[in-house]
C-alpha positions, 0 to 999 in steps of 0.5 A, a space after each residue: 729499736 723495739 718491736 710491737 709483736 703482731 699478732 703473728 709473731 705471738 702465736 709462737 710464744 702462745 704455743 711455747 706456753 700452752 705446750 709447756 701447761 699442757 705437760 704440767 713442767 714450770 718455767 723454771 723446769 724447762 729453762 734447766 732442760 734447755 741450760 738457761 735461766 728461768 728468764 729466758 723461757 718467760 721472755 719466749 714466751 712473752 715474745 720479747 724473745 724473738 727465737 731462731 730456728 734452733 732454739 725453736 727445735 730444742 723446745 721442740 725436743 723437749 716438748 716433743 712437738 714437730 717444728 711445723 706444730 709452732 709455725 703453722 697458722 692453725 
């Protein structure tokens, strides 16, 4: 079954992407430092991949965020 994402559940992916502009790295880049293909951080950030809480701390380590940067409401 498919899930409509809520406005809720994008804010994360909204994050995952400004983040990653921000520090001027391509999909492509990120998804080498994480050891999976190009697809995977574009579904993340498109919120088709609904992330756990593990893959959510290795963006973390490579953004150099807090995990409570991407799970706050702010």
């Amino acid at each position: 079954m498919n899930q409509i994402p809520t406005t809720k559940h994008l804010s994360i992916p909204n994050k995952l992407r400004q983040v990653r502009e921000e520090l001027d790295l391509s999909q492509h880049q990120v998804a080498q430092m994480l050891n999976r293909p190009q697809s995977y951080v574009s579904r993340c950030e498109n919120g088709i991949k609904r992330l756990d809480i593990e893959e959510l701390e290795s963006f973390c380590g490579i953004y150099k965020k807090p995990l409570i940067y991407f799970i706050s409401k702010e």
